[in-house]
C-alpha positions as CSV (number, residue, x, y, z in Angstrom):
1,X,79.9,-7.9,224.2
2,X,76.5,-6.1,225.1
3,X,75.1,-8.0,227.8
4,X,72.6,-6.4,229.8
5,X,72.7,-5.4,233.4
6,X,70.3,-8.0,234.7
7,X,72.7,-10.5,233.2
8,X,75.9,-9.4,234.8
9,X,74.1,-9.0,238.0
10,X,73.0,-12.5,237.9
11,X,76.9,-13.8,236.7
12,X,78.1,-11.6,240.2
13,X,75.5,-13.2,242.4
14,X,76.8,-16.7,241.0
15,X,80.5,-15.6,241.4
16,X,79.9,-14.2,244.9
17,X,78.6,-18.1,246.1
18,X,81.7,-19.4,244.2
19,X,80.8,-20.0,240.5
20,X,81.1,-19.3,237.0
21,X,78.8,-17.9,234.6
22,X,79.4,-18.8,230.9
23,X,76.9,-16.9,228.0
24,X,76.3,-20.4,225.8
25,X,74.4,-21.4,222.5
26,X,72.7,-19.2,220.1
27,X,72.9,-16.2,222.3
28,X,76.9,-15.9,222.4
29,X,76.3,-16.4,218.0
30,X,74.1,-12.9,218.2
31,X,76.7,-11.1,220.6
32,X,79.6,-11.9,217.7
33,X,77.2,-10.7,215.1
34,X,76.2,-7.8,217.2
35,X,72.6,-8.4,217.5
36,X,70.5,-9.0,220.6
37,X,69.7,-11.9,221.6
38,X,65.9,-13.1,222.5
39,X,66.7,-15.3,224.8
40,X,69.5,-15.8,227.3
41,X,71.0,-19.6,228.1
42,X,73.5,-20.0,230.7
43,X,75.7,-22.2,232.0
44,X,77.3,-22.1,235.5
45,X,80.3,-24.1,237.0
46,X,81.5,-24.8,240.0
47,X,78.2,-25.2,241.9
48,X,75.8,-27.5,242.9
49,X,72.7,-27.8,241.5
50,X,71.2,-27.3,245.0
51,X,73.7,-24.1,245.8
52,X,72.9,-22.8,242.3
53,X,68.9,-23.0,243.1
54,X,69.4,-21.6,246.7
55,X,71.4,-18.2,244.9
56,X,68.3,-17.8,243.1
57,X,65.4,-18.5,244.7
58,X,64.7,-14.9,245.7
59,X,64.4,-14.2,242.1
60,X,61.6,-14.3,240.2
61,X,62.0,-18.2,239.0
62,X,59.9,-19.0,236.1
63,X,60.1,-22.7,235.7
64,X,62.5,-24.8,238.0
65,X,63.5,-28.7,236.5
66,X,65.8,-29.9,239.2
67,X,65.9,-33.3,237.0
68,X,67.8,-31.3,234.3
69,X,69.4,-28.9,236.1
70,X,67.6,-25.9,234.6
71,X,65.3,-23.0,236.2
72,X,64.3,-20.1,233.8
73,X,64.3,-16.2,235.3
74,X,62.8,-13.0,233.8
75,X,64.3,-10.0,234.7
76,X,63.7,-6.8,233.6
77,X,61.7,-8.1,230.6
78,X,65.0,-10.7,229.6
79,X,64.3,-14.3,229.7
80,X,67.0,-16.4,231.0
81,X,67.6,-20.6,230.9
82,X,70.3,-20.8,233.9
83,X,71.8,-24.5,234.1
84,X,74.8,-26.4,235.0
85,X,77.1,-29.1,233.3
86,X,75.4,-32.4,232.8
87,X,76.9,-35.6,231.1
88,X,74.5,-37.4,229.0
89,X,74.5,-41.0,228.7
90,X,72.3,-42.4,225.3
91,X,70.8,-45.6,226.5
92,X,68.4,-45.6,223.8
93,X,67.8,-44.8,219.9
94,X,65.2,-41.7,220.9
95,X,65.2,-38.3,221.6
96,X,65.0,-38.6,225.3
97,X,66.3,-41.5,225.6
98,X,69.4,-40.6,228.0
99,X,70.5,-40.7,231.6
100,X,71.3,-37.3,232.7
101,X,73.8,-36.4,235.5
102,X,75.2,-33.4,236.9
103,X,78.7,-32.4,237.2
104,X,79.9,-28.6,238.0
105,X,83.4,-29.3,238.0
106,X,83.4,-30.6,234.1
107,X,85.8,-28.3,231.7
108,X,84.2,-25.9,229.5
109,X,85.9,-27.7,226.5
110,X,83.8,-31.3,227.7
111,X,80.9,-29.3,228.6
112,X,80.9,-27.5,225.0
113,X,81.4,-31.1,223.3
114,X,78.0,-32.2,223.9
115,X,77.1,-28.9,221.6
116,X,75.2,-29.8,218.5
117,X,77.7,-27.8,216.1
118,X,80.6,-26.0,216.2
119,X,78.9,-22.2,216.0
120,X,77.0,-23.3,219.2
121,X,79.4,-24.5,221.3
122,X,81.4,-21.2,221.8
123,X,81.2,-19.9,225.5
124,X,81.2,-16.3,226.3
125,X,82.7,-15.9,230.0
126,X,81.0,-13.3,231.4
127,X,83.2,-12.7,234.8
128,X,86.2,-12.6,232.1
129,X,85.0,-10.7,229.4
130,X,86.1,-14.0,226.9
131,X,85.0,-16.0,224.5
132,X,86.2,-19.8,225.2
133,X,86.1,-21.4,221.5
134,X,87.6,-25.4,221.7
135,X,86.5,-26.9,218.5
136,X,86.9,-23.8,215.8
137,X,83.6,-22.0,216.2
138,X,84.1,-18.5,215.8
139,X,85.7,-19.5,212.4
140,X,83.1,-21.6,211.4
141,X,80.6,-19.1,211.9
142,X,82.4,-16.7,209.7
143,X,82.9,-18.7,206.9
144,X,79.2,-20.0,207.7
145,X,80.0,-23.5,207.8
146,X,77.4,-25.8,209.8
147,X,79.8,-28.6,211.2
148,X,79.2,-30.9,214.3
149,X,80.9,-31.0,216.9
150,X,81.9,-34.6,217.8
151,X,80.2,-37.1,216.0
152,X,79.7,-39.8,219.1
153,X,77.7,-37.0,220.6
154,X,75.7,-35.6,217.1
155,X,74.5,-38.5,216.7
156,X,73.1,-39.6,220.1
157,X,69.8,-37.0,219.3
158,X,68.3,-37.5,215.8
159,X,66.8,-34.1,216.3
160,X,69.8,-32.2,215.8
161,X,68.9,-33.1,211.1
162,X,66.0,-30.8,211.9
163,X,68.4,-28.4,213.9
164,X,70.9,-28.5,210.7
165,X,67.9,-27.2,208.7
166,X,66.7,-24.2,210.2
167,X,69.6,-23.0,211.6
168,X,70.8,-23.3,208.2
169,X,68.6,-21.1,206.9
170,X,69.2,-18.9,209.8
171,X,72.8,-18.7,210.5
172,X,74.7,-20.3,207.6
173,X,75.6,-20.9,204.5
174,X,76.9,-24.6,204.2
175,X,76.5,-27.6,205.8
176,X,80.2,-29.6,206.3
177,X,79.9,-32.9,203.6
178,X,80.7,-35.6,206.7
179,X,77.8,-33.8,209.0
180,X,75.5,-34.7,206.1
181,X,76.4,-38.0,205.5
182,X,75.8,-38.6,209.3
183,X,72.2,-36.9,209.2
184,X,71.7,-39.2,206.4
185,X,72.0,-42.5,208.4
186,X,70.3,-40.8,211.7
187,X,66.5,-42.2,212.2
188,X,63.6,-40.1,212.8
189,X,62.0,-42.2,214.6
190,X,60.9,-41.7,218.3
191,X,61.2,-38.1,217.7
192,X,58.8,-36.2,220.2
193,X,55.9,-33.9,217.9
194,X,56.3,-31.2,220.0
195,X,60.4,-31.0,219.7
196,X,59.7,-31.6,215.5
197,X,57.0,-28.8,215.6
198,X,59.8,-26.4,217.9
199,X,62.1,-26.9,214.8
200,X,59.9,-26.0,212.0
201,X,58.1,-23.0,213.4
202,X,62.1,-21.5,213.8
203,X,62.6,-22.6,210.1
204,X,59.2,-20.8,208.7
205,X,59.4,-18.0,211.1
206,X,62.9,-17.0,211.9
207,X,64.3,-17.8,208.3
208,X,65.0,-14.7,206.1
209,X,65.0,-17.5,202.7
210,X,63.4,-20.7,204.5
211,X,63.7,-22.3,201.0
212,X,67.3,-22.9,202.0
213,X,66.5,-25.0,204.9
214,X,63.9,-27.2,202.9
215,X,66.6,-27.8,200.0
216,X,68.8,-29.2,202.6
217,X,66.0,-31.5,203.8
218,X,66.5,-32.9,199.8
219,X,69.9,-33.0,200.4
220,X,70.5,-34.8,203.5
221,X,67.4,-37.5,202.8
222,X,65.4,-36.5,205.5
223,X,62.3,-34.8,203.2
224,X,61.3,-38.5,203.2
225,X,59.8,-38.5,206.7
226,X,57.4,-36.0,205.2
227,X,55.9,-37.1,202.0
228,X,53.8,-34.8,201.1
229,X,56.5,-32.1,200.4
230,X,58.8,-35.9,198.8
231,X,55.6,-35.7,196.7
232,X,56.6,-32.3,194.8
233,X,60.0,-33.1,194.1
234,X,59.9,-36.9,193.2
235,X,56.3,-37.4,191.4
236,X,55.3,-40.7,191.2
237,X,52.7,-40.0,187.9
238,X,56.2,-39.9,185.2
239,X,55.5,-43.2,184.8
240,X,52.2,-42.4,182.9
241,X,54.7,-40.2,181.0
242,X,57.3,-41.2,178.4
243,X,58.0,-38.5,176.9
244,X,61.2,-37.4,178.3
245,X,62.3,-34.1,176.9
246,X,59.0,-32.9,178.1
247,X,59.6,-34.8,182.0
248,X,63.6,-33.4,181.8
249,X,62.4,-29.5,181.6
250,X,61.0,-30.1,184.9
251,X,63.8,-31.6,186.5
252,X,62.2,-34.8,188.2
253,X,59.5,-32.9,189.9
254,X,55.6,-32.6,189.6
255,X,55.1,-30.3,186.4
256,X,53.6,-27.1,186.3
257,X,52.2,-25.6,182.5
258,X,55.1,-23.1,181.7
259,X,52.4,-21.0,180.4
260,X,51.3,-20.2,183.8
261,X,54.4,-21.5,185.9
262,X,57.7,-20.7,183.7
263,X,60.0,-20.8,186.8
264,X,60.0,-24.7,186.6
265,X,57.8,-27.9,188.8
266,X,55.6,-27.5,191.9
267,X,59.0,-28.2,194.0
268,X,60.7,-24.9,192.8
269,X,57.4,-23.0,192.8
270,X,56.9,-23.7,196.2
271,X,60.7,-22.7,197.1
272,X,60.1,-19.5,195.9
273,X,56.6,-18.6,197.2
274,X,58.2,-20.0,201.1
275,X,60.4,-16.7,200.6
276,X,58.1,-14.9,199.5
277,X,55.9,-15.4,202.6
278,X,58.9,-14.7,204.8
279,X,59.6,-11.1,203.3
280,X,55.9,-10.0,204.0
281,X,54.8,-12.4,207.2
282,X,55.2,-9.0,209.4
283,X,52.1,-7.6,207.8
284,X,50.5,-10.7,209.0
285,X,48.9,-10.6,212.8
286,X,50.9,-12.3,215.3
287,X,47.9,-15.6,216.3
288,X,48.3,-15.8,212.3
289,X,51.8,-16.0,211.2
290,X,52.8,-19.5,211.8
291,X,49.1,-20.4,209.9
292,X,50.1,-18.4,207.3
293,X,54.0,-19.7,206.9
294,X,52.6,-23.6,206.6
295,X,50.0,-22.7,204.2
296,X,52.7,-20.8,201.9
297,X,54.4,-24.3,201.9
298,X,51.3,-26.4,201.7
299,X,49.2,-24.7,199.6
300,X,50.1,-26.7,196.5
301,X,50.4,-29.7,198.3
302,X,48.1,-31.5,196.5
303,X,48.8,-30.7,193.3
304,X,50.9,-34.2,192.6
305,X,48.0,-36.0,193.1
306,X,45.4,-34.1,190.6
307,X,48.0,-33.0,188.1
308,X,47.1,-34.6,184.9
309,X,49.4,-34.8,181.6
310,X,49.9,-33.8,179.0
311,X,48.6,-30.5,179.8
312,X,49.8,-30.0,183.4
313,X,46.3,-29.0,184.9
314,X,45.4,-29.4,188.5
315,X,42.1,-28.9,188.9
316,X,40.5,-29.8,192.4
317,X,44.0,-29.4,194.2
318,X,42.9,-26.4,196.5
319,X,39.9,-29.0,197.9
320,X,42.1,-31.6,197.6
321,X,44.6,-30.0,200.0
322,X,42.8,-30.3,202.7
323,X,43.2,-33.9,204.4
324,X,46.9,-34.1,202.9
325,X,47.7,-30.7,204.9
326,X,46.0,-32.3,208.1
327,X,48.4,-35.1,208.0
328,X,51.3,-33.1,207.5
329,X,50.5,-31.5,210.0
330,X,49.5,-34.3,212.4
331,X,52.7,-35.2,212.3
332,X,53.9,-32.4,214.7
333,X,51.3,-30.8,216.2
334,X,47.3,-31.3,217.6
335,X,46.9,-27.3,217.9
336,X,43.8,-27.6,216.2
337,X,43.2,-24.2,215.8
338,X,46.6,-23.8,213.7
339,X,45.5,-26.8,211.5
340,X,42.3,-25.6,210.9
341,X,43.6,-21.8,209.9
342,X,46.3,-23.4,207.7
343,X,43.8,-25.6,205.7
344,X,41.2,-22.4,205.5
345,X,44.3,-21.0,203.7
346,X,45.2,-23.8,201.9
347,X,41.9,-24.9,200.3
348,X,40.9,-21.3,199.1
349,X,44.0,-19.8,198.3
350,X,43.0,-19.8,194.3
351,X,39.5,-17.9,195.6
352,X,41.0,-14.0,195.5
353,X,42.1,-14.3,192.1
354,X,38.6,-15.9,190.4
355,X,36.8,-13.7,192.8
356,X,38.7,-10.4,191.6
357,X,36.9,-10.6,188.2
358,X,34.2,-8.9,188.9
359,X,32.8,-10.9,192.1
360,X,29.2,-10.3,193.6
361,X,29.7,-8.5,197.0
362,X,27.9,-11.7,198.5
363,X,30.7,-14.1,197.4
364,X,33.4,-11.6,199.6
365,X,31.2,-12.3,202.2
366,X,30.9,-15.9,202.4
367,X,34.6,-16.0,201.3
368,X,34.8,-13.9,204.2
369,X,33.0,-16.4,206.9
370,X,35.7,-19.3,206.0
371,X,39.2,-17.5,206.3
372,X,40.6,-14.6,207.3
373,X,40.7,-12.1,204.2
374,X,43.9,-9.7,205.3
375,X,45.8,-13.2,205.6
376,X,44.6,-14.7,202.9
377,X,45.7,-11.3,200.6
378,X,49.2,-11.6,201.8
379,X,49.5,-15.3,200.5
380,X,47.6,-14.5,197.4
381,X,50.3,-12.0,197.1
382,X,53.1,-14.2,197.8
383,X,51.5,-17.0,195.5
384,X,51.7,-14.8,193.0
385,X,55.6,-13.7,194.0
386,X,56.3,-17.4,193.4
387,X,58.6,-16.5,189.5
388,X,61.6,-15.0,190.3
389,X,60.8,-11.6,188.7
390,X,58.6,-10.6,190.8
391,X,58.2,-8.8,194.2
392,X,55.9,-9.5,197.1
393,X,56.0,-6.4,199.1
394,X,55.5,-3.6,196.1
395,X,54.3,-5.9,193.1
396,X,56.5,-5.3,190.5
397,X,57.4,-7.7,187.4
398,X,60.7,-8.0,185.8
399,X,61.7,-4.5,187.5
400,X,58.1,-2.6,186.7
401,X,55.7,-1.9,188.9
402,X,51.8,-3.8,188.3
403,X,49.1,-4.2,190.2
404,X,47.7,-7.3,192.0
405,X,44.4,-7.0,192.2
406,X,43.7,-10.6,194.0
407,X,45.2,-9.3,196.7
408,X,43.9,-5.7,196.5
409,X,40.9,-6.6,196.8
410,X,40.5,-9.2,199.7
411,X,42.3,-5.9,201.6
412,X,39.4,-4.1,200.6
413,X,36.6,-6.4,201.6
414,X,38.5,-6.9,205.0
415,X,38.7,-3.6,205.8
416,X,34.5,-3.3,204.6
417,X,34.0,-6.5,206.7
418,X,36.0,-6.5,210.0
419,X,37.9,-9.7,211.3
420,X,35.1,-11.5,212.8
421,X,33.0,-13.6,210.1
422,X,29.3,-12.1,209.5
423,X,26.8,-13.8,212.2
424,X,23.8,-15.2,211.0
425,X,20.8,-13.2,211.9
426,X,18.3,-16.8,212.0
427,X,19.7,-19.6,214.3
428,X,18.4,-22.3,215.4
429,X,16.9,-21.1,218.9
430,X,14.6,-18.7,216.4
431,X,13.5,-21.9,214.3
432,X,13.0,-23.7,217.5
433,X,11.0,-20.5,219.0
434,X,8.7,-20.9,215.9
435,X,7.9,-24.5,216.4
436,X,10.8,-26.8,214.3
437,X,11.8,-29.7,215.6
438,X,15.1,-29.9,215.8
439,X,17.1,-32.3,213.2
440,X,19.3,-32.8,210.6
441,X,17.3,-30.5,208.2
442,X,18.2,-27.5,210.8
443,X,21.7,-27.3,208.7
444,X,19.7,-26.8,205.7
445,X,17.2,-24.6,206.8
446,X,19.7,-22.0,208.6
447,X,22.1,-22.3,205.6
448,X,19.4,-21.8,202.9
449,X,18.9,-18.2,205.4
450,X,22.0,-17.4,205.7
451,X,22.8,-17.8,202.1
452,X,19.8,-15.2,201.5
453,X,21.1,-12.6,203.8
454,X,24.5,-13.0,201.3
455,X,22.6,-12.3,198.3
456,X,20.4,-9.1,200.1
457,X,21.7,-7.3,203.0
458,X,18.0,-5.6,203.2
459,X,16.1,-8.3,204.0
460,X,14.7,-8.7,207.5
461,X,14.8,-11.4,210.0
462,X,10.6,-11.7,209.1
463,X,11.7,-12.5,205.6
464,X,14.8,-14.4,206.6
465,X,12.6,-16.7,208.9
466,X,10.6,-17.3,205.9
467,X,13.3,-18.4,203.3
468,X,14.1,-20.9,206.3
469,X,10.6,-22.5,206.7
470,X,10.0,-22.8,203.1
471,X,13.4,-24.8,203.5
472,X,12.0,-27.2,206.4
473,X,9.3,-27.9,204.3
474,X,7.6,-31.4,205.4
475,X,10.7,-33.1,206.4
476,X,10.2,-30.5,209.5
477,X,6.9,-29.5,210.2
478,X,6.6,-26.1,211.9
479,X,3.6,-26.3,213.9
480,X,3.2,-22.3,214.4
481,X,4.4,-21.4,210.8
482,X,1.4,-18.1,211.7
483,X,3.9,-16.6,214.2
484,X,6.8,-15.8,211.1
């Protein structure tokens, strides 16, 4: 096992005051795949939680929870999550709902019990140079079986369904039959937003194929406690339909016109484009990725409710995305920055393509004050990707290479344009410096201006001022209209 210095100099300290350092959880699953792992958790028996805390209080301590036994170092640029045993008692139906004590002289077999799965409850012993596997999970990993690892424990934290689905998606290929059934009967309620959020952004972001992880969420019952994505696979608006050849091709789900959409309903469409996104989301900017991951999976999200029969047009569902994608998001998260980025996304993620036929340079531009153009390329691209026979990264259809000019060309105007939006040249101090009262009309006025500085880069703030008077008109007198 490659574990780096800082780490073995840390597991000596431990051993020198009498303990035992144990590499545990997703870390020891990298090490027996031979990667590196991001993040270091350890566990360390035989000490106290104050002896532990007094070896490493010289170092440079991050965080320190004494109530769960947990301090976090970085050394050397390597993040570590040093803890010791604790026994967990559920005295509730919640997430946190447990009473936590401490006990360095539990077993490593009792300590790895309380493990959400199998794969994660193999110990790497660091003193030792062994891996301590009691419940099979060395083999499990192999054959890439998800399987829990005692069910009175799995299902004292309902979090652990949303823990099945990304780390299927990440490190497995199956998840055991009797897990599911007990993920089935687990309740979502209680669960904290920011522990829901912690599990989705390792689905979209981690996830080579995080299409894998959202089937599972059909499988195991859980895509119930979020509706909107229910919504594409179960469409309530069949029963306006009764003809059922037609409803069968689709399989259930909301329809898509095979002209456009021959890979199947808005469910499978979706599937596809998630992937897609997650082959090409490092071209995206870091402060964007996560925006852009969500809006791969939300961008049709309204779709089941405009989607009209028998012709299986959506019209209005970019607009229409906006308030469902809001309370997706609600759900987990009140970074209102992120939920405002996804729904720029979202709502004009058709606008590259009926922009690319032949498109006034203004309409780049105002395209270019609402969302960020180089992101938005990427999921026009991957919109596009969203058929099985075709490529994100190099476009290419059914094996031959094409070009995507949606996507081409929002690349273009970013690079012309720049990442920060065009700034209007009249605001509302210059109105006010002319004489306007300030009101309501001010929105018009300043929009009317800044629509005119779209349409003709060469016009001047004198003329600019001008377009915004005439706009004030008599609902806002100017009372030095002379001094434009």
């Amino acid at each position: 096992m490659q574990i780096p210095r800082c780490v073995r100099d840390i597991a000596s300290l431990i051993s020198s005051r009498g303990g035992r350092t144990f590499v545990v959880g997703g870390a020891v699953i990298d090490l027996i795949r031979g990667e590196t792992p991001k993040d270091w958790d350890l566990e360390v028996f035989g000490l106290s939680i104050e002896k532990l805390f007094q070896s490493v209080e010289h170092l440079p301590v991050k965080v320190c929870d004494k109530s769960f036994g947990v301090l976090k170092l970085e050394i050397d640029g390597i993040e570590m999550d040093v803890s010791i045993p604790r026994r967990e008692n559920s005295i509730g139906s919640g997430h946190r709902d447990f009473q936590v004590s401490f006990d360095p002289n539990m077993s490593t077999r009792d300590a790895a019990m309380r493990r959400d799965f199998t794969m994660n409850s193999v110990a790497f012993d660091i003193e030792r140079d062994q891996l301590i596997d009691p419940f099979g999970g060395i083999e499990d990993l192999e054959k890439g079986i998800l399987r829990m690892t005692s069910r009175d424990t799995f299902i004292e934290d309902p979090l652990r369904a949303l823990r099945a689905m990304q780390l299927l998606a990440r490190k497995a290929r199956v998840v055991e039959p009797e897990t599911i059934e007990v993920i089935r009967k687990m309740s979502f309620d209680a669960l904290p937003k920011e522990r829901v959020m912690a599990e989705w952004v390792k689905l979209l972001l981690k996830a080579e194929r995080p299409s894998i992880g959202l089937e599972f969420l059909r499988e195991c019952g859980w895509i119930v406690h979020f509706p909107e994505l229910l919504d594409f696979a179960e469409w309530s608006g069949w029963e306006m339909e009764e003809n059922k050849p037609f409803r069968s091709q689709f399989d259930e789900g909301c329809p898509q016109n095979p002209e456009w959409h021959p890979e199947g309903n808005v469910w499978i469409h979706t599937m596809l484009v998630v992937d897609a996104a997650a082959k090409v989301r490092d071209q995206i900017p870091e402060e964007w990725k996560l925006a852009f991951m969500f809006a791969a999976l939300l961008h049709d999200v309204a779709k089941p409710i405009t989607t009209v029969l028998p012709r299986c047009t959506a019209h209005g569902h970019e607009a229409n995305g906006e308030e469902l994608t809001k309370r997706f998001l609600s759900r987990m998260t009140a970074d209102k920055k992120l939920t405002s980025n996804v729904v720029s996304l979202v709502v004009d993620h058709l606008k590259p393509f009926a922009l690319s036929k032949e498109a006034k340079p203004a309409a780049w531009k105002r395209l270019h004050r609402r969302v960020r153009l180089d992101v938005l390329g990427w999921l026009s691209r991957a919109d596009w990707s969203g058929r099985p026979d075709r490529d994100p990264i190099v476009p290419t259809e059914k094996g031959k290479p094409v070009e995507h000019l949606p996507s081409s060309m929002c690349w273009k105007w970013h690079d012309e344009l720049g990442i920060e939006p065009i700034q209007p040249v009249v605001t509302g101090k210059d109105l006010i410096a002319i004489g306007a009262r300030p009101g309501p009309i001010f929105r018009v006025a300043l929009d009317a201006a800044l629509e005119a500085q779209m349409d003709d880069p060469g016009l001047d703030k004198h003329a600019l001022l001008r377009v915004a008077t005439e706009h004030l008109g008599q609902c806002c007198p100017v009372t030095t209209g002379e001094r434009t």
